[in-house]
N, C-alpha and C positions, 0 to 999 in steps of 0.2 A: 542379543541386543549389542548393542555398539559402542554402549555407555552403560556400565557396571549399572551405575545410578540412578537411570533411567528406569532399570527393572521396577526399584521403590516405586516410583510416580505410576507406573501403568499398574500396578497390584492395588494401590492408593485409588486410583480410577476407577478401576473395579470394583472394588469393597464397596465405593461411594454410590457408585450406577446403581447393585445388588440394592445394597441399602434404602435408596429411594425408591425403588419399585420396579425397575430394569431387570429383564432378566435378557439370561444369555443365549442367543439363538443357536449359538455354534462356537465350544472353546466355551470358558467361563475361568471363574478362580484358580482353578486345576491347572488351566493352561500357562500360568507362572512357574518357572524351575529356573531357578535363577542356575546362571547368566540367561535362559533362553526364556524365549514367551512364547507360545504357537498363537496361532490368529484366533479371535476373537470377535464376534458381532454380537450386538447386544439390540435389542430391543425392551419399548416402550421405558427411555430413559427419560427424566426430565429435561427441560431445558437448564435450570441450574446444579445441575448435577456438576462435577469436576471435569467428568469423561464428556461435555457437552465444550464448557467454559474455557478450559486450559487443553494447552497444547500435550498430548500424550505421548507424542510419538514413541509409538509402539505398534505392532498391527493387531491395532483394536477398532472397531469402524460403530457409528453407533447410527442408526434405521430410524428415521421421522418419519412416518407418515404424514404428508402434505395435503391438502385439499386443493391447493394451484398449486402453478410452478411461481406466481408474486410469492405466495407464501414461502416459498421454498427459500426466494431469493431474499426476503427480507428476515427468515430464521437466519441463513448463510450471512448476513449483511452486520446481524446482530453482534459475532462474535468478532473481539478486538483485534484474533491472529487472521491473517488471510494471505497464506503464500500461494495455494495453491488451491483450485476448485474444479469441478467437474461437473455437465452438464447434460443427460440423458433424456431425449427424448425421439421422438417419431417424427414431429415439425421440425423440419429445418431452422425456419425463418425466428419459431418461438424460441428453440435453441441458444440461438446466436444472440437475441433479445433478451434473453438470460444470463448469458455469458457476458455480456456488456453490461448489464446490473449488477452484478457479482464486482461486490470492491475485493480485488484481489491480484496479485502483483501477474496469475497468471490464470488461463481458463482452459479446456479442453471440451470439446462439445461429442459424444459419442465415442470416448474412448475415454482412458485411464494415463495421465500424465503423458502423455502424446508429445508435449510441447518440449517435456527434457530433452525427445530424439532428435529436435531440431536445433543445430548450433546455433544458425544466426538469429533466433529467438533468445531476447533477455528473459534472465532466469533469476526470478528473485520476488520477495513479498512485501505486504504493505503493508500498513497498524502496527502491531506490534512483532507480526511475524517476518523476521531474514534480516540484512544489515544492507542491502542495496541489490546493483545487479552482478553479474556474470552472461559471459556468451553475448554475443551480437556488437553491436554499435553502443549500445547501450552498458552493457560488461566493459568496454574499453575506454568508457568513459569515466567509469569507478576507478580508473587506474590514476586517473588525470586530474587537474582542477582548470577552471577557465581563469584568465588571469589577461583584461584589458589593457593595453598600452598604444597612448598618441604620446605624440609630441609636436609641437609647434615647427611648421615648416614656412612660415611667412610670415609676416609682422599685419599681427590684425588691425582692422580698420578699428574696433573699438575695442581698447584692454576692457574686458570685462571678469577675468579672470584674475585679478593683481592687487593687489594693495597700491600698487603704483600709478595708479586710475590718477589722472588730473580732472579741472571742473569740465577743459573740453572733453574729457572722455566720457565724464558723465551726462554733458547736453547732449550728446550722440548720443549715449544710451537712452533718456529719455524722447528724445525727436525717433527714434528706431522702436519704441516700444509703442508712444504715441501713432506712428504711421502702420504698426500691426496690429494695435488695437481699439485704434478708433477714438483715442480720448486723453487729450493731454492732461498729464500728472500734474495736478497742483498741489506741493506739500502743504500741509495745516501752515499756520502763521502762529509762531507762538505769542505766547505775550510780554512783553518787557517787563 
């Protein structure tokens, strides 16, 4: 592991999955030795399980059986973190209609994180999961902020931008607002 700390959270995972009813396909408990975790699949976890919920990162992977790939995409849709998603199937066209439902900062369709090998692809997640992008157009935008700037190159026909407005500037504005919208302004009349 790559973070001491992390080990706790994936064994934490574990215990929890076990404990709800999950059992381990391949790897289980054992496969914690801290600093190291060997890979882990787990089947028949709950959906609220921890190893469902929160982010593990760890190579621990947990098996839904789906009845569609909607379902698939609205259990994936469920969870807060979403950096990264994957999308296996035989149809093309459903594939890709999956991969577009998937809120997720990024998708691969018939392979396994495919989209990291491409630089000018942004890399990064949504919800809860990543802090922005990297790589592409989009990564070098994270570097930057936009920041608009005019300035006045002619002296307008109507100060509408000033404190400095006289009553003629204001009969323009209302004759200019009247001829775009069709309907001269009569302000209330108060009362004396």
């Amino acid at each position: 592991m790559t973070l001491g700390g992390q080990v706790d959270v994936v064994e934490r995972h574990l215990a929890d999955a076990v404990a709800r009813g999950g059992r381990p396909a391949f790897g289980g408990l054992d496969s914690v030795r801290s600093p190291y975790v060997s890979p882990v699949v787990l089947v028949d976890v709950p959906e609220e399980s921890a190893a469902v919920r929160e982010e593990t990162f760890g190579p621990v992977v947990t098996v839904t059986p789906v009845a569609s790939l909607n379902d698939a995409v609205r259990l994936a849709n469920a969870s807060p973190y979403a950096l990264g998603s994957a999308v296996f199937t035989r149809r093309r066209k459903a594939g890709l209609r999956a991969a577009r439902a998937l809120r997720s900062g990024m998708t691969s369709v018939n392979s396994v994180i495919s989209f990291a090998a491409v630089p000018a692809l942004p890399f990064g997640g949504t919800g809860e999961s990543g802090f922005g992008r990297i790589h592409g157009a989009d990564g070098l935008r994270e570097f930057s902020r936009a920041k608009s700037i005019t300035r006045q190159w002619m002296k307008p026909m109507v100060r509408t931008t000033t404190f400095k407005r006289t009553s003629t500037d204001i009969d323009r504005i209302v004759k200019l607002v009247t001829m775009l919208h069709g309907r001269l302004y009569q302000p209330k009349k108060r009362p004396r």
